[in-house]
C-alpha positions as CSV (number, residue, x, y, z in Angstrom):
1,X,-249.7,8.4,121.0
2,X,-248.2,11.8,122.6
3,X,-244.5,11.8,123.6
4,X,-246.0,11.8,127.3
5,X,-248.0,8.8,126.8
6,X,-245.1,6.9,125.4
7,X,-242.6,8.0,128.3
8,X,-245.1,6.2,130.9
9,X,-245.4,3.6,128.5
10,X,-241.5,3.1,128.4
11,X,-241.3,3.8,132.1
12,X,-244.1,1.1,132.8
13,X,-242.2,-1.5,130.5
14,X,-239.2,-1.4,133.1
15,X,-240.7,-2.2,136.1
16,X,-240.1,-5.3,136.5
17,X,-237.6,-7.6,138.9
18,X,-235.1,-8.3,136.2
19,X,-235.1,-5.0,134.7
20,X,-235.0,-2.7,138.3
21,X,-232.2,-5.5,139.0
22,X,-229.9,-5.2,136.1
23,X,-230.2,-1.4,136.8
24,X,-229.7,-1.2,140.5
25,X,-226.3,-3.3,139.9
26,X,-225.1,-1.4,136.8
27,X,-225.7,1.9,139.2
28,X,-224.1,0.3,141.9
29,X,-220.9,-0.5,139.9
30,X,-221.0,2.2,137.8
31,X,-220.7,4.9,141.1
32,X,-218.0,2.1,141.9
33,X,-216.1,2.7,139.1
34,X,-216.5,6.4,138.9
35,X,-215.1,6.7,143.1
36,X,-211.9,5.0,141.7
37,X,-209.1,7.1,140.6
38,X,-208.5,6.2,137.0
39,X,-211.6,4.3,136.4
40,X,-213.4,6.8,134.3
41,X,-217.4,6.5,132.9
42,X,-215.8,5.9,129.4
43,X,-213.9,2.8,130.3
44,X,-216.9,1.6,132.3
45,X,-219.3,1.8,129.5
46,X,-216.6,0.5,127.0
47,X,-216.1,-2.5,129.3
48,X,-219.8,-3.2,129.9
49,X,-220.4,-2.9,126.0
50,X,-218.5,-5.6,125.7
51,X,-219.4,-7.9,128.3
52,X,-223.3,-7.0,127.4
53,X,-223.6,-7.8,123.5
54,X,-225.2,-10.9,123.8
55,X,-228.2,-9.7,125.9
56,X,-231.3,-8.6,124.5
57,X,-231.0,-4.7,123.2
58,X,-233.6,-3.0,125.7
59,X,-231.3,-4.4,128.9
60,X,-227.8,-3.7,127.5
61,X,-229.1,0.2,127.1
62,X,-230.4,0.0,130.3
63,X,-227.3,-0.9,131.8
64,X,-225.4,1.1,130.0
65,X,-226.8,3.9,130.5
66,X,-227.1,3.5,134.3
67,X,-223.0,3.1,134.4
68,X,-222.7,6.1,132.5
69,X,-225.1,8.0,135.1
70,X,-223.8,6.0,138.4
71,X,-219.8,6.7,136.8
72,X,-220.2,10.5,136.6
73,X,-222.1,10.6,140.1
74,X,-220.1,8.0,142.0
75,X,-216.8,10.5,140.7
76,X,-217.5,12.8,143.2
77,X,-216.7,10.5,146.3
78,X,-213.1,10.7,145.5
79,X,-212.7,14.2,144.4
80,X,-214.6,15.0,147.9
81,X,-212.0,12.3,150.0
82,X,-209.5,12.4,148.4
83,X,-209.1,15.5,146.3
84,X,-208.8,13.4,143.8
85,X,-211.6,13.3,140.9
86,X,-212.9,9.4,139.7
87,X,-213.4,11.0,136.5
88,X,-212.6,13.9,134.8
89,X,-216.2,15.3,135.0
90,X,-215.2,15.7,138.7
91,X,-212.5,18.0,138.9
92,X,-214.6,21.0,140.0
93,X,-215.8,19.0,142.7
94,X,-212.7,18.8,144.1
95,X,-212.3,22.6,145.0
96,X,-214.8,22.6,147.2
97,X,-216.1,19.4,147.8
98,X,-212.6,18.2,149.9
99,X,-212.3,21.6,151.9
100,X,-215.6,20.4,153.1
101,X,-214.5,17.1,154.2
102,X,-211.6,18.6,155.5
103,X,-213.2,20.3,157.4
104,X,-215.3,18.0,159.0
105,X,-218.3,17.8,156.4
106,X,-217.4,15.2,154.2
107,X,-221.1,13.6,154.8
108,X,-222.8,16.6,154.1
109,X,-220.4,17.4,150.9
110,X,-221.6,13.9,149.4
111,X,-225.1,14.7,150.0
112,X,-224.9,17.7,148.2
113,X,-223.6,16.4,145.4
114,X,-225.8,13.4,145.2
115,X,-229.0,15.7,145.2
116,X,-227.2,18.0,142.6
117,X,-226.6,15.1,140.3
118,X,-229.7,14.2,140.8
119,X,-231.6,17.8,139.7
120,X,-228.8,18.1,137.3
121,X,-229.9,14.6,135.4
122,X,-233.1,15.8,135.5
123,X,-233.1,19.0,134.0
124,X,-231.0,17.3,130.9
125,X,-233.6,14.8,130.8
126,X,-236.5,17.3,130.5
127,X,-234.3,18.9,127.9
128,X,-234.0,15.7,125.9
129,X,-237.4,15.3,126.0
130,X,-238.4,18.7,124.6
131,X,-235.6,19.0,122.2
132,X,-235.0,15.7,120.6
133,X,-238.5,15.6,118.4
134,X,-237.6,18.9,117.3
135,X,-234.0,18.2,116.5
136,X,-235.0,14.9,114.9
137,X,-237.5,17.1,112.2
138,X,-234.6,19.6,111.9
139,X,-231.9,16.7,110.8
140,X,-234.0,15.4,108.1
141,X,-233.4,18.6,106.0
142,X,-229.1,17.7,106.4
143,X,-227.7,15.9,103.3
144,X,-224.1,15.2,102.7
145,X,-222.8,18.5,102.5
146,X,-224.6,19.1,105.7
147,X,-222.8,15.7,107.7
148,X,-219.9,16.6,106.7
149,X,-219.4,20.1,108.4
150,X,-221.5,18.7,110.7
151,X,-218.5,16.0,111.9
152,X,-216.0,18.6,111.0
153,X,-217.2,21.0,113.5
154,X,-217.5,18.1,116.1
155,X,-214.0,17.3,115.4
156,X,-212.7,21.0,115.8
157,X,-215.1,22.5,118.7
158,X,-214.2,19.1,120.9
159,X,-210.1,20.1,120.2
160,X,-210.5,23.6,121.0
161,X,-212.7,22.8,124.2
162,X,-211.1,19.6,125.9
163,X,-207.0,21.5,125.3
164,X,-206.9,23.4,128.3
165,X,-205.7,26.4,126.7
166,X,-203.8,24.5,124.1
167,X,-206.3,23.8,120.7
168,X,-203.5,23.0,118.7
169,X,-202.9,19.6,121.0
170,X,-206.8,18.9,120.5
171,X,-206.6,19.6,117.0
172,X,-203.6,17.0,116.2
173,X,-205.7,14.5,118.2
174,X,-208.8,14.8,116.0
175,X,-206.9,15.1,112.9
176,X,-204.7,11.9,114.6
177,X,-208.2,10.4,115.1
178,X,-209.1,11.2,111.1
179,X,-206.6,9.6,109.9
180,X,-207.5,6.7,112.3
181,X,-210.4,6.3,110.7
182,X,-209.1,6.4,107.2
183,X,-207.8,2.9,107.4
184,X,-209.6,0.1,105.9
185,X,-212.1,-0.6,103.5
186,X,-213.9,3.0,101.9
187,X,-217.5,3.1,102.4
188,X,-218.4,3.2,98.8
189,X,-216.9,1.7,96.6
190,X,-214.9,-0.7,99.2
191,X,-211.1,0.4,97.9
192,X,-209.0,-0.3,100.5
193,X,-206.7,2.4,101.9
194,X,-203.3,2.3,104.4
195,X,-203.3,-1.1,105.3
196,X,-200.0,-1.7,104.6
197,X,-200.5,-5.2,103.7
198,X,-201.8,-6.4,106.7
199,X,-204.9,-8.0,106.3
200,X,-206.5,-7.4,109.7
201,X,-206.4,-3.8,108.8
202,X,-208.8,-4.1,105.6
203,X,-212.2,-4.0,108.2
204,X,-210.4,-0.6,109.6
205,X,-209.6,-0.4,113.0
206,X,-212.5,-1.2,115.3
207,X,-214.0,1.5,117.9
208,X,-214.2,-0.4,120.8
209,X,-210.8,-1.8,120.9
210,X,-209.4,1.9,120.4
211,X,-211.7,3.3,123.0
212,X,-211.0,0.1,125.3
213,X,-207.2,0.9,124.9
214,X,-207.3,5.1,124.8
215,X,-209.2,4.8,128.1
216,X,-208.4,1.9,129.5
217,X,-205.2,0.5,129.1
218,X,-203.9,3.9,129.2
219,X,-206.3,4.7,132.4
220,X,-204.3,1.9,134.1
221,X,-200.7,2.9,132.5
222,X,-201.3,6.8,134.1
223,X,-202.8,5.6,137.6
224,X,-199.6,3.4,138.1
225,X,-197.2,6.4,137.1
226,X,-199.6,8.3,140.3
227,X,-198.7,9.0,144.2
228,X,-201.2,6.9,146.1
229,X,-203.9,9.4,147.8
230,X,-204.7,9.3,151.8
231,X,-208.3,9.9,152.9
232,X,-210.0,12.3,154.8
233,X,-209.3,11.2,158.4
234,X,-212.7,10.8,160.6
235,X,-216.4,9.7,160.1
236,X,-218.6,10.2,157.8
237,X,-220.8,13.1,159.5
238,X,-224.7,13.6,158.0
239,X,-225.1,13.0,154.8
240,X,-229.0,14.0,154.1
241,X,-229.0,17.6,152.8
242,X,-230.8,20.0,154.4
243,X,-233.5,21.6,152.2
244,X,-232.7,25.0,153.0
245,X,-229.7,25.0,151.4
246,X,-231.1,23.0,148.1
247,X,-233.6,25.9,148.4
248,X,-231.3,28.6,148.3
249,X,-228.9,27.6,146.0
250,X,-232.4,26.8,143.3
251,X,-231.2,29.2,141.0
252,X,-227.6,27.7,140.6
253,X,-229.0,24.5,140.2
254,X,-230.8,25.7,137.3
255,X,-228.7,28.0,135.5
256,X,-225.6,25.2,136.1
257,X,-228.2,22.4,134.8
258,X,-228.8,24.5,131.9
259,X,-225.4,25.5,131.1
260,X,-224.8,21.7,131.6
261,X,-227.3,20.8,128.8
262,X,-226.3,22.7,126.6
263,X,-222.3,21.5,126.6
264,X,-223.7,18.3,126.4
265,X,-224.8,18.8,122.9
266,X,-221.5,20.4,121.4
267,X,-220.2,17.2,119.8
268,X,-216.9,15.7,121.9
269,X,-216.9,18.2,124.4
270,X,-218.0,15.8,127.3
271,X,-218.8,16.3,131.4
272,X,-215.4,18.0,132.8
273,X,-216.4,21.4,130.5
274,X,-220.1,21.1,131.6
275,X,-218.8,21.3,135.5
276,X,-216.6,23.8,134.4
277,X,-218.4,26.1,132.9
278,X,-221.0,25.7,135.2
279,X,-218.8,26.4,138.3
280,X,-217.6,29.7,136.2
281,X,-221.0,31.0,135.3
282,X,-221.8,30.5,139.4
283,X,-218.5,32.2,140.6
284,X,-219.4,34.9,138.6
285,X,-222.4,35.3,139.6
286,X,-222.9,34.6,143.4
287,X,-222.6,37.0,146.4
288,X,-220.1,34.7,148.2
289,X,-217.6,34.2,145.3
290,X,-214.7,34.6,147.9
291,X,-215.6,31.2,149.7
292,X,-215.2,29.8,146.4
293,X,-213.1,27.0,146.5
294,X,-212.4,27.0,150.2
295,X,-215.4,25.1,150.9
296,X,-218.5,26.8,149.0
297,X,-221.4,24.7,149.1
298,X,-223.1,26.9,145.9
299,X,-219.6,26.0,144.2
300,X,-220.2,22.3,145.0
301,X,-223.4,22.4,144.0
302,X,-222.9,24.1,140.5
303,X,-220.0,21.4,139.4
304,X,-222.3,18.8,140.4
305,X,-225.6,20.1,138.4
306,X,-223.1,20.9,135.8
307,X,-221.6,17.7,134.7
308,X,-224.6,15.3,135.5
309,X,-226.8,17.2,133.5
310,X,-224.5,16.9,130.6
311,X,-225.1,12.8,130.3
312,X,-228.5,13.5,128.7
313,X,-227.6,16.5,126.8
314,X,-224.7,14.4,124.9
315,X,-227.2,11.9,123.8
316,X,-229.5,14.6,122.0
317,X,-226.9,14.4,119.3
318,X,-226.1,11.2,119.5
319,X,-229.8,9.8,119.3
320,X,-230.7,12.5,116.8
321,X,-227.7,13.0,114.7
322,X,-225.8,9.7,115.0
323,X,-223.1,12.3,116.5
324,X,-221.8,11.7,120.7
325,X,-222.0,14.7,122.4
326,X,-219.3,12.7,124.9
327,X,-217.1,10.2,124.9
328,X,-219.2,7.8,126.8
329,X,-222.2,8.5,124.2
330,X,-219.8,7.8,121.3
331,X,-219.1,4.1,122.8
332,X,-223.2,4.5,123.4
333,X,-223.6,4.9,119.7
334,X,-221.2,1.7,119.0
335,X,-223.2,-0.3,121.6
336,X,-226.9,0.9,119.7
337,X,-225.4,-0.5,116.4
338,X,-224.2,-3.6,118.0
339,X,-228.3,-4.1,119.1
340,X,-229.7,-3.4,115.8
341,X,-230.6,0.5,116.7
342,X,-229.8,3.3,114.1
343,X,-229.0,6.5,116.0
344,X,-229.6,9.5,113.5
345,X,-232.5,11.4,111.8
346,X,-234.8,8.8,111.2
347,X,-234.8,7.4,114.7
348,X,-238.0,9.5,115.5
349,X,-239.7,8.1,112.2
350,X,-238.4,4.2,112.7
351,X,-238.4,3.9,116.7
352,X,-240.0,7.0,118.2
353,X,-240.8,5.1,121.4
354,X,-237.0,3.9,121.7
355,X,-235.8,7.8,122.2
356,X,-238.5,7.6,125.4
357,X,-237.5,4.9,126.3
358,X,-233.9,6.0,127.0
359,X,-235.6,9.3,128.8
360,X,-237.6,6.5,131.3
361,X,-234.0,4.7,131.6
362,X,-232.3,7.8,132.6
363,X,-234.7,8.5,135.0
364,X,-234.6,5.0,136.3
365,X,-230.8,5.6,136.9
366,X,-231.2,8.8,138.2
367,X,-233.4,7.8,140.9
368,X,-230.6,4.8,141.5
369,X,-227.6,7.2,142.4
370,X,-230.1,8.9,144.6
371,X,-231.1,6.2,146.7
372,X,-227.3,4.5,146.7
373,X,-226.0,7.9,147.0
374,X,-227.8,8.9,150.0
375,X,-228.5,5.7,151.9
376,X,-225.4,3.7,150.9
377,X,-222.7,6.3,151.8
378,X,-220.6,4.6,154.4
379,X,-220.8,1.2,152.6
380,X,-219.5,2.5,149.3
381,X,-216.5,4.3,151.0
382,X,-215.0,0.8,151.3
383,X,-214.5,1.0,147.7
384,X,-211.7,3.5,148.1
385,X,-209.9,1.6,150.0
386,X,-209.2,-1.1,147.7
387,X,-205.1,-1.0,146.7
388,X,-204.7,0.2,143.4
389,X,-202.2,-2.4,143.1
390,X,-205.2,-5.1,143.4
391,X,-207.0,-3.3,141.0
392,X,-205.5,-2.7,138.2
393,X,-204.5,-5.7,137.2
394,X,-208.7,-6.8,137.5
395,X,-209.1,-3.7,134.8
396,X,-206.1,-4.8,132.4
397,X,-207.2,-8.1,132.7
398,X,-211.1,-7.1,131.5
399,X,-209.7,-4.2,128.7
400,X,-208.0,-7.6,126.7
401,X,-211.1,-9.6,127.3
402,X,-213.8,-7.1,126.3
403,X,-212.2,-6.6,122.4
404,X,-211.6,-10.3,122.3
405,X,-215.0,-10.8,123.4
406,X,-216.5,-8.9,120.4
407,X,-215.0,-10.6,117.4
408,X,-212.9,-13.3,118.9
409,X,-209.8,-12.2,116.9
410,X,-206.3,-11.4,118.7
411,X,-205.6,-8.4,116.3
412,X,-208.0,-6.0,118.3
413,X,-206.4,-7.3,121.3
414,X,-203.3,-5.6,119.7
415,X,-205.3,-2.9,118.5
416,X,-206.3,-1.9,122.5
417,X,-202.5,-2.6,123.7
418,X,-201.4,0.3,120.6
419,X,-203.9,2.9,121.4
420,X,-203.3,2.2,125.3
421,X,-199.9,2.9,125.0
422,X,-199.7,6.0,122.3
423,X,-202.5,7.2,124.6
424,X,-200.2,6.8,127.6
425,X,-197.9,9.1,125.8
426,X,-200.3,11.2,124.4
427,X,-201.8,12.4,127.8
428,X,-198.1,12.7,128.9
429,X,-197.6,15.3,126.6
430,X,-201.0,16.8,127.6
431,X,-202.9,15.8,124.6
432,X,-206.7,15.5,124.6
433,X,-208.0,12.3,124.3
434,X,-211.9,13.1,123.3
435,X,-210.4,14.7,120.2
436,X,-208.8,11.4,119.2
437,X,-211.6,9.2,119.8
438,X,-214.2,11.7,118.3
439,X,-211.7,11.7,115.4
440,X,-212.4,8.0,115.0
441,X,-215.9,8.0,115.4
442,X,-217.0,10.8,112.9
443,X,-214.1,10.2,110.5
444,X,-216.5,8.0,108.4
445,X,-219.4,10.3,108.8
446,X,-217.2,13.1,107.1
447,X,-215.6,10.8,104.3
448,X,-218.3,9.9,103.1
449,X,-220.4,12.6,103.3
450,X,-217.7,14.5,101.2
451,X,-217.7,11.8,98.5
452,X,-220.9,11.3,98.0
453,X,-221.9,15.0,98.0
454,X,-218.8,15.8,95.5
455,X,-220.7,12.4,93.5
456,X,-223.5,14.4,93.3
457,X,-222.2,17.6,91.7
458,X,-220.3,15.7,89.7
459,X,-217.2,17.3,91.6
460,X,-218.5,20.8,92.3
461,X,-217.7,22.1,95.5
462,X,-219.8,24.8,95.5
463,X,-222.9,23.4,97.7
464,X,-220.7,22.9,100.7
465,X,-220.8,26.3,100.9
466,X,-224.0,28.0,99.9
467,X,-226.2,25.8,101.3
468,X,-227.9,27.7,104.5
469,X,-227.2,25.2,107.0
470,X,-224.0,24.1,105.3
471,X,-223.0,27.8,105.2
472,X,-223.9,28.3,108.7
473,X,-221.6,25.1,110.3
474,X,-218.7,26.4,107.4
475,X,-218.5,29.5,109.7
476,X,-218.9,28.2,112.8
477,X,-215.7,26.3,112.1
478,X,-213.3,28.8,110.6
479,X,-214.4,31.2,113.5
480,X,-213.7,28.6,115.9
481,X,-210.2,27.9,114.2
482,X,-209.3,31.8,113.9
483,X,-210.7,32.2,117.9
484,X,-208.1,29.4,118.8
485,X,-205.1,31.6,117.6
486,X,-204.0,34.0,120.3
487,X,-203.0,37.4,118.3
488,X,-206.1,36.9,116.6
489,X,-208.0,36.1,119.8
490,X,-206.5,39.4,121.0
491,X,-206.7,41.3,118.2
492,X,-210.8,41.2,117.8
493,X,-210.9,41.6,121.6
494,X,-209.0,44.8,121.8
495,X,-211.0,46.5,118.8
496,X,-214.4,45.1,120.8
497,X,-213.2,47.2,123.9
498,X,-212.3,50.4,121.4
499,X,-215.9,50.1,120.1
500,X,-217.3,50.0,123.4
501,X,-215.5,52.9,124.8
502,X,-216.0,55.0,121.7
503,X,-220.0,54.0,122.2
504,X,-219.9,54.5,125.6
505,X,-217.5,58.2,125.4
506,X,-220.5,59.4,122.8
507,X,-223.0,58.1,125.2
């Protein structure tokens, strides 16, 4: 069968009451939880993961994967009313999406940003289509010298993207998030390492419970330590775009989808850099870059496209390499091993219709946040009213019940309450969390690939670094590290402008 014929396969599979039903209500509460300050996609998914392991493997995915989608979308009602973004991935949105609504166009800002997530999602699922065969053939030629700069890279590109102008705070979290990882049982010849003593620790520390507590718990700690936001005063004004304006801004949609994409497969980096960069590349770019952030509806658009269309582009690593392109795909990988799938290089050999499968589901939830998005507007405003002193206490509650669901053991319980807090402190301080959790994630990955590739050459190094692919990543990282430091930075930038105006004097 072609990769077309098993997409309308997978897509024919789903229609059905109990499947469109367990989707529509993950959407629903997933767009919920992204319009409320503090409740970010990554909780959401961690929460649902952990509430859904007992369901069969094709409807937890499904449901997962629709929070992820409806989380990321439904972020943009309270960056719009309350310049204030549901998620990170929404900060963009907040330049221009609440001048907007200030200015009496909240309606109309919402629908704009409901059809940009939409053609965002989209054009990432197109790409993951296309790209994950291909990347799938291209993984089977890494070994273990390969994984391992493979995770290192993750580990270093998510820290120097995610720091906000600080990489040494993303590196301490990843290398934080190493170390994390370290504890426990070794994956091949079982020695266990920095338990202490205490016997809990032997299994390592689980991922859930540190992503449950990282983004959760510490979610709940930061939201309480927040002012309390007022909403746009007025009605909600019309909300259906008009398709003049989807027409003219085409080209932004595309490029920002794109650009989305493609930050979606850089390991760690995650949806708030997608909108970013997205937003940057259609500043730059436009003829109106001085209503920029006083209202721009091309600026809306582009933050929109931008960090929707990074959900699928994260899991092209994840499905293909076993590595999350976000932190939601990295508690996505967690939730795949819970059901029995195998993310990694031999997905397209072992389940080749699963990969479409997620492509049908993520088009399944992209027509949800379409229809909720446009037709449910005033409805789902009611959601921002709820007091934050009502909720939280709901979301603490559910971040010590999810762990404890898992493995019924009151150690991970104290596993989430630890990283809650130290993440608490951590974000005080500014530091990155996607680092930290990446850290945790791909810290086994790169153990064990260095082990077992230093087994093989009976100790010699030497592979991990004239290997092509290996060499390749090996750069990529110490150019990364040397970009991050500023006189160096400025060094190689001032010599590129002396070359250039030496070029350009000859010329």
């Amino acid at each position: 069968m072609t990769g077309l014929d098993l997409f309308f396969a997978a897509l024919w599979s789903l229609v059905s009451f109990n499947t469109l039903f367990n989707a529509a209500w993950a959407t629903l509460l997933g767009i919920a939880v992204g319009s409320l300050p503090g409740l970010t996609a990554t909780m959401g998914v961690a929460l649902l993961t952990t509430l859904t392991y007992k369901m069969p493997a094709e409807q937890a995915i499904l449901i997962l994967l629709c929070m992820y989608v409806g989380a990321i979308y439904g972020g943009s009602r309270s960056a719009i009313l309350l310049n204030i973004p549901g998620t990170p991935a929404n900060a963009a949105t907040a330049l221009d999406g609440h001048p907007l609504a200030m200015s009496g166009q909240a309606g109309y800002a919402m629908g704009i940003a409901t059809s940009s997530s939409a053609i965002g999602t989209l054009i990432g699922i197109v790409f993951l289509a296309v790209s994950a065969p291909l990347l799938s053939d291209l993984a089977l030629d890494f070994g273990s010298f390969e994984f391992f700069w493979l995770a290192l890279f993750g580990v270093v590109i998510s820290g120097q993207l995610t720091s906000m102008g600080a990489p040494l705070k993303g590196y301490i979290a990843g290398i934080l998030g190493l170390l994390v990882a370290m504890v426990g049982m070794e994956g091949i010849h079982a020695h266990v390492r920095f338990t202490f003593g205490i016997h809990d620790l032997q299994g390592g520390i689980g991922l859930i419970p540190a992503m449950v507590g990282a983004f959760g718990f510490a979610e709940v700690l930061t939201v309480m330590f927040r002012k309390r936001a007022e909403m746009v005063p007025g009605s909600v004004d019309r909300v259906l775009p008009r398709f003049v304006d989807l027409w003219r801004y085409k080209i932004t949609a595309i490029r920002s989808g794109v650009i989305g994409t493609f930050v979606g497969i850089i390991p760690g980096v995650g949806e708030d850099i997608g909108a970013w960069a997205s937003y940057a590349a259609a500043k730059r770019s436009s003829k109106e870059a001085d209503k920029f952030g006083k209202g721009s509806v091309e600026g809306l658009t582009a933050a929109e496209t931008g960090n929707s269309a990074v959900v699928p582009g994260a899991l092209i690593p994840a499905l293909t390499l076993g590595v999350p392109g976000s932190a939601p795909a990295a508690v996505l990988i967690a939730a795949l091993f819970i059901h029995g799938v195998r993310p990694g290089p031999m997905i397209m050999i072992e389940q080749p219709a699963f990969v479409y499968q997620i492509i049908a589901m993520l088009v399944v939830a992209t027509i949800g946040i379409t229809v909720f998005g446009l037709f449910l507007t005033r409805p789902l405003l009611f959601v921002l009213r709820i007091p934050r002193e009502r909720l939280m206490p709901v979301v603490f509650v559910l971040c010590v019940i999810g762990p404890f669901a898992i493995t019924q053991r009151f150690f991970d319980v104290i596993v989430m309450l630890v990283f809650g807090i130290v993440g608490f402190l951590l974000r005080r301080m500014d530091y990155p969390m996607a680092p930290l959790v990446l850290g945790i994630i791909l810290g086994d990955l790169l153990d064990k690939s260095l082990r077992r590739g230093l087994t093989l050459t009976d100790g010699d190094p030497s592979p991990f670094f004239t290997r092509p692919i290996s060499l390749i990543f090996c750069i990529l990282v110490a150019v990364t590290v040397l970009l991050s430091i500023g006189p160096v930075r400025r060094g190689i930038h001032g010599m590129g402008r002396r070359i250039w105006s030496s070029v350009g004097g000859k010329a």
